[in-house]
C-alpha positions as CSV (number, residue, x, y, z in Angstrom):
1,X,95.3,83.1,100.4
2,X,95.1,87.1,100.6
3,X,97.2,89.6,98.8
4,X,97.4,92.5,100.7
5,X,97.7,96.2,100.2
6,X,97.7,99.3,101.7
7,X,95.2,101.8,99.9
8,X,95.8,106.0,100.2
9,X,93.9,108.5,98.8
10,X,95.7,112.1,98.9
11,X,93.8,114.4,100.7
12,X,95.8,117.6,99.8
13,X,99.2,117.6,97.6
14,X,101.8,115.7,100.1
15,X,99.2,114.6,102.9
16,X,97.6,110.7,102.7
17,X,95.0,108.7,103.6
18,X,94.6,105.3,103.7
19,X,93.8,101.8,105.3
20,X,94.6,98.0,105.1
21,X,93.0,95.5,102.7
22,X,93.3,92.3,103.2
23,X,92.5,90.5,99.5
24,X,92.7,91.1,96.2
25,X,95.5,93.4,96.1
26,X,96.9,92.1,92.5
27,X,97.4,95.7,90.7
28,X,95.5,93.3,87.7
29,X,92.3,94.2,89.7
30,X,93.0,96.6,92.4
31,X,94.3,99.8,89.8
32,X,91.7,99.4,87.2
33,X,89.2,99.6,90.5
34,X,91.0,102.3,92.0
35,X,91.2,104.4,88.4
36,X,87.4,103.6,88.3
37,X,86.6,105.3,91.4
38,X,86.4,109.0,92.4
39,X,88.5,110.4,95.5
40,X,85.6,111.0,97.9
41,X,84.1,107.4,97.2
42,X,87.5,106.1,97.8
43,X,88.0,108.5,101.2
44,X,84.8,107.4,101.9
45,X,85.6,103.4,101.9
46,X,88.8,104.2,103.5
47,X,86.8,106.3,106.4
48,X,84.4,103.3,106.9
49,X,86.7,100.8,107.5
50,X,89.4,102.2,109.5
51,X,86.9,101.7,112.7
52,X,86.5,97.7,111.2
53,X,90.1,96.5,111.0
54,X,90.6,97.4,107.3
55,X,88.9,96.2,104.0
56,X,88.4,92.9,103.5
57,X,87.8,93.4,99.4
58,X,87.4,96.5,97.5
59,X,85.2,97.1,94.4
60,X,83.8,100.2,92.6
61,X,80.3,98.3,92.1
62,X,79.2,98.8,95.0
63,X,80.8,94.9,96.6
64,X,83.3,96.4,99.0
65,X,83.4,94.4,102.3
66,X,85.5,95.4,105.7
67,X,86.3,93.3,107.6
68,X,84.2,94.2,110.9
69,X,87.3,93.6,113.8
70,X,86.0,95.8,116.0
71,X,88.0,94.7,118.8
72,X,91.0,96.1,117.4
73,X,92.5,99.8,117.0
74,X,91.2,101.5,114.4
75,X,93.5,101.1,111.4
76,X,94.8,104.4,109.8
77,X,97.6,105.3,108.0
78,X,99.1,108.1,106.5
79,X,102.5,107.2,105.5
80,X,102.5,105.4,101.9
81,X,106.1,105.1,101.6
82,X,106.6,102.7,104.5
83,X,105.2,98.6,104.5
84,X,102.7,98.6,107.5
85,X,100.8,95.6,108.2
86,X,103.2,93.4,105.9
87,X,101.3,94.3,102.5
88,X,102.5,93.3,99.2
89,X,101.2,96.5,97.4
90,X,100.3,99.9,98.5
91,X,98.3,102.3,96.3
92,X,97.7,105.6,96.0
93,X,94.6,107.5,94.6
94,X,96.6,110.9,93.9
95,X,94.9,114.7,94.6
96,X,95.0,114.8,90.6
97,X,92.8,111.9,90.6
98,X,95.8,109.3,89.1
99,X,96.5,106.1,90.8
100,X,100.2,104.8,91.1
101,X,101.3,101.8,92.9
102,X,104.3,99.7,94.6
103,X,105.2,96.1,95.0
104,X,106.9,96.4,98.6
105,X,109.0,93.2,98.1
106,X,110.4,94.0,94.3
107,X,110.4,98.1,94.3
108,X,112.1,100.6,96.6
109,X,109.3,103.2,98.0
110,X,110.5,105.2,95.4
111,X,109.2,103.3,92.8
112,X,105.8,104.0,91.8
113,X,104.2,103.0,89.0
114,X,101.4,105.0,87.1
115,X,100.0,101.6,85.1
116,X,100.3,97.5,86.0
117,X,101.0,96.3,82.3
């Protein structure tokens, strides 16, 4: 079963971003990656996959996976505060280099988090 997310990274103060990944969006794995990783190696996983459907997994070790649809549009997104593609989390890798976080079913969209604990 996949837990899905939407990933953004902010490109300049108020302008995102980001793509669909389709597993492992628990914020128990996906913030610590996220916080792990720099904003261009993040842009640059987004930028990779939005012309493959989306990430299948993310991981700062060098494991990410898309997941090669390349029948369908290319998936890109630049609104964080809306619920495309029915993900349970989105993310954000902030210009400042922070990550915060939503749970789309438990927290309005202005309810970001800065930690998962």
């Amino acid at each position: 079963m996949a837990t899905r997310s939407n990933i953004y990274v902010e490109t300049e103060p108020g302008t995102y971003l980001g793509t669909y990944c389709h597993y492992d969006g628990y914020p128990s794995h996906l913030f610590p990656t996220l916080q792990a990783m720099s904003k261009d190696e993040l842009l640059g996983h987004i930028l990779m996959s939005m012309t493959h459907g989306g990430i299948r997994t993310i991981d700062g070790q060098g494991a990410t996976e898309y997941l090669d649809d390349t029948t369908c549009d290319p998936v890109v997104m630049t609104n964080p505060s809306t619920s495309d593609w029915g993900a349970e989390y989105v993310y954000i890798k902030c210009y400042n280099g922070d990550v915060k976080w939503r749970d789309c079913y438990d927290c309005p969209s202005d309810g970001w988090k800065d930690d998962f604990e």
